[in-house]
C-alpha positions as CSV (number, residue, x, y, z in Angstrom):
1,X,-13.7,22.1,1.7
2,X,-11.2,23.8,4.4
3,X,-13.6,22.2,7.1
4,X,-13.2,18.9,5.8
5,X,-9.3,18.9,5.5
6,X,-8.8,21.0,8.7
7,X,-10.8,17.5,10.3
8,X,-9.5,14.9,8.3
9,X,-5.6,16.7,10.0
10,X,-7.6,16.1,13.2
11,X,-8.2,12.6,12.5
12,X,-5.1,12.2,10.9
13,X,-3.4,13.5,14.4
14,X,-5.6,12.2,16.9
15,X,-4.4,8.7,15.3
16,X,-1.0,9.4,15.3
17,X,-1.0,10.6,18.8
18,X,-2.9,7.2,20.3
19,X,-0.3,4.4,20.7
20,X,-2.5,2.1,19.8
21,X,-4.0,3.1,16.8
22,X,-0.4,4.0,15.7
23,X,0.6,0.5,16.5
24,X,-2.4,0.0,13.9
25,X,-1.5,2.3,11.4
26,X,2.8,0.9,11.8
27,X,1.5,-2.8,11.7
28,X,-0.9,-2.6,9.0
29,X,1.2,-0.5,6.3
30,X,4.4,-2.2,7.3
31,X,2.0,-6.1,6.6
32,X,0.6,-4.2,3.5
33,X,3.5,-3.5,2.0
34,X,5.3,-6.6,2.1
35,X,2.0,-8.0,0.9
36,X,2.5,-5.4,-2.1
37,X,6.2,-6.2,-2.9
38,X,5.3,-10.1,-2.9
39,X,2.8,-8.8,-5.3
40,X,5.1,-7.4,-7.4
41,X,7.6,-9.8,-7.3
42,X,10.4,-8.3,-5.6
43,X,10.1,-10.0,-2.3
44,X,10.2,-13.9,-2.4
45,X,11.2,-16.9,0.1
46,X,12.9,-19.9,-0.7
47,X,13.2,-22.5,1.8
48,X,16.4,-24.3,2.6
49,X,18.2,-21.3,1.5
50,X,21.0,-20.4,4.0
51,X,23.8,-17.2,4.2
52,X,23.7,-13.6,3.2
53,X,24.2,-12.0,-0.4
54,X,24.2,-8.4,-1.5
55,X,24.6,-7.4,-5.0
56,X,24.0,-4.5,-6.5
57,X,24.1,-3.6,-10.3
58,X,25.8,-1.1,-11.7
59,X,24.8,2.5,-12.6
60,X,22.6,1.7,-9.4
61,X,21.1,5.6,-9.9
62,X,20.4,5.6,-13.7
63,X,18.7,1.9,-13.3
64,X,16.3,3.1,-11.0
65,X,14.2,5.2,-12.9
66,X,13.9,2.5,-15.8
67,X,10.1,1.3,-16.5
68,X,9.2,-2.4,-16.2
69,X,5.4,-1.6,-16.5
70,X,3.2,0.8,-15.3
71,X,4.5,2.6,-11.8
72,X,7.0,-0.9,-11.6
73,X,10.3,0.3,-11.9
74,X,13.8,-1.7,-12.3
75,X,15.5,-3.2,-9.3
76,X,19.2,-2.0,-8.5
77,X,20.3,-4.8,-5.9
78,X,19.7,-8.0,-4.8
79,X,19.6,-8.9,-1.3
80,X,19.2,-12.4,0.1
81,X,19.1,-13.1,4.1
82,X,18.3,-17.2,4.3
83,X,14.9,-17.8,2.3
84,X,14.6,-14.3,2.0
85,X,15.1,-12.8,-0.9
86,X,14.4,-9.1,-1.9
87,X,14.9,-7.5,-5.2
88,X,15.5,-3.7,-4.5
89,X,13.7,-1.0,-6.3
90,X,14.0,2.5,-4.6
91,X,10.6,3.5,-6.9
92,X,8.6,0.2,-6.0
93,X,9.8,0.8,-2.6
94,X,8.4,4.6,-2.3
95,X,5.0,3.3,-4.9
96,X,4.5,0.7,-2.1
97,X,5.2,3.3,0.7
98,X,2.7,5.8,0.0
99,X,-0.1,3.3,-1.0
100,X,0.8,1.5,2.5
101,X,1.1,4.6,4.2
102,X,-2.5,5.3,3.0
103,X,-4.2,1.8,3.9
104,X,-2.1,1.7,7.7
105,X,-4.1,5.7,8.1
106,X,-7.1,4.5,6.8
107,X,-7.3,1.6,9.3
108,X,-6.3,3.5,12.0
109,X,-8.7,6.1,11.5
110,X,-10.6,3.1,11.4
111,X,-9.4,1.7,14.6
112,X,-10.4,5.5,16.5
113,X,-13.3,5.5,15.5
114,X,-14.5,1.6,16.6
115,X,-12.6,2.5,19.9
116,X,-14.2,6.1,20.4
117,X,-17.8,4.7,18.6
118,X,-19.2,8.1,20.0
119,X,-17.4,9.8,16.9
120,X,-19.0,7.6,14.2
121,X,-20.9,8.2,11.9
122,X,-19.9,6.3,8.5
123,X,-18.9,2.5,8.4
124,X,-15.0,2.9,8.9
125,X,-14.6,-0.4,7.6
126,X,-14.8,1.1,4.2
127,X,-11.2,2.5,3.7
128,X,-10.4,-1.2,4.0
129,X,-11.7,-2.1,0.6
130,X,-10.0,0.7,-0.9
131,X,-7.0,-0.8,-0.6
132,X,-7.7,-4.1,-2.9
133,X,-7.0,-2.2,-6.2
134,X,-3.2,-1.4,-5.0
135,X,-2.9,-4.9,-3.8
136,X,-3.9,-6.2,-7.1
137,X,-1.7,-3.8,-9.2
138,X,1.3,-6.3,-8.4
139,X,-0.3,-8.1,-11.1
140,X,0.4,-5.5,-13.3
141,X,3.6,-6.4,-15.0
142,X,2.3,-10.1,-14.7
143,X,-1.4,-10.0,-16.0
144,X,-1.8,-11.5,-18.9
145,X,-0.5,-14.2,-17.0
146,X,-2.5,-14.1,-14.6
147,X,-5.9,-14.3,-17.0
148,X,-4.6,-17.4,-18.4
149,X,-4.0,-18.9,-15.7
150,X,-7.6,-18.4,-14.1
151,X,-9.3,-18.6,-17.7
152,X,-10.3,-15.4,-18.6
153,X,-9.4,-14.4,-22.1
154,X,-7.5,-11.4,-22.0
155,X,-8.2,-8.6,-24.6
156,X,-6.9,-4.7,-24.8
157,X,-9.6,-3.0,-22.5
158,X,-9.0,-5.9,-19.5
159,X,-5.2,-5.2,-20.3
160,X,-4.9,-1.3,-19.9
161,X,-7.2,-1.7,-16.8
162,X,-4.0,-3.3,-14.8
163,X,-2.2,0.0,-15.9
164,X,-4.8,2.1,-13.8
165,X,-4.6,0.2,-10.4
166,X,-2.4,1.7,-9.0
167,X,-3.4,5.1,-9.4
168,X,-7.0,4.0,-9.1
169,X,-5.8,2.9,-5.7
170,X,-4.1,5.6,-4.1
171,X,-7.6,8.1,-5.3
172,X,-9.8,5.7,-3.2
173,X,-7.8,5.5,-0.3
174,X,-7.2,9.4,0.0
175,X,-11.3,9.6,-0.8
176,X,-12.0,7.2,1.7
177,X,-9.8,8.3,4.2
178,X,-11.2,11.8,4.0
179,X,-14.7,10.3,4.4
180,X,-13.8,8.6,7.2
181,X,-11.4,10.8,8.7
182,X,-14.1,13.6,8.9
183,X,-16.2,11.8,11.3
184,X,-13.8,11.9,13.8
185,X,-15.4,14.9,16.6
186,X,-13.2,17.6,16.1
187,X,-13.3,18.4,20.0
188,X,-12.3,14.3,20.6
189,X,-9.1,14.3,22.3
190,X,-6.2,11.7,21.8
191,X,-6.2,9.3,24.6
């Protein structure tokens, strides 16, 4: 167990420490998580929309921290540049951080290993897929919508499974980034 996290902080800092596969790991969380708060609901564009706006509600702090499903939490300003419009949640913000903190380090540990294929020994392409449940969990406050919508008739078990994609998501990409991360050579030195 101490061998496998002592390499997976290899991996973790061998990727870090390569420009490029940082470039990976920046690019990929920073795609993933506006991918996440579109999800969600809190990021939107409107075209032909023009100026800035800024509102924020009040008791900004107390709002915060109240629920609108599971791991969704209520947004405390508004902030609109053009077509862009994004609905600010502190919470959804830090939910969507970690989860696309955790795909970005997955593909980059991905990304080291197709660029230094002599430290490979598992298909790295599998933290990739890992990431699809926390993608999905944008549906959550939305999914009995969503099953209408593509025909599926929604009953209490389908329901309650939304609840758990989020969690389910972060689990499989910390697994999968150990399993990848640990067959990164721990003599391989960052280039």
């Amino acid at each position: 167990m101490t061998e496998t996290v002592a390499r997976t902080r290899r991996a973790l800092s061998l990727t870090l420490g390569r420009r490029d596969a940082l470039a990976v790991v920046v690019a990929v969380a920073l795609a993933y998580l506006t991918l996440y708060l579109f999800a969600i609901g809190h990021l939107s564009v409107a075209f032909g929309r023009t100026g800035f706006d800024l509102a924020v509600v009040s008791d900004a702090f107390a709002r915060a921290f109240d629920p609108t499903g599971t791991l969704t939490y209520e947004p405390v300003a508004r902030f609109r540049a053009g077509p862009v419009t994004w609905l600010v949640s502190p919470l959804n913000l830090l939910v969507g951080g970690v989860l696309a903190g955790l795909v970005g380090l997955n593909l980059g540990v991905s990304y080291l290993l197709w660029r230094r294929p002599q430290a490979c020994g598992v298909n790295p392409s599998v933290g990739v897929l890992a990431g699809i449940p926390a993608l999905l969990s944008g549906s959550a406050c939305c999914g009995p919508v969503i099953l209408l919508v593509v025909g599926v008739q929604a009953t209490g078990a389908v329901l309650t499974a939304f609840a758990w994609l989020v969690p389910a998501a972060a689990l499989l990409l910390v697994v999968t980034l150990v399993l990848v991360a640990r067959n990164v050579s721990p003599t391989a030195e960052a280039a």
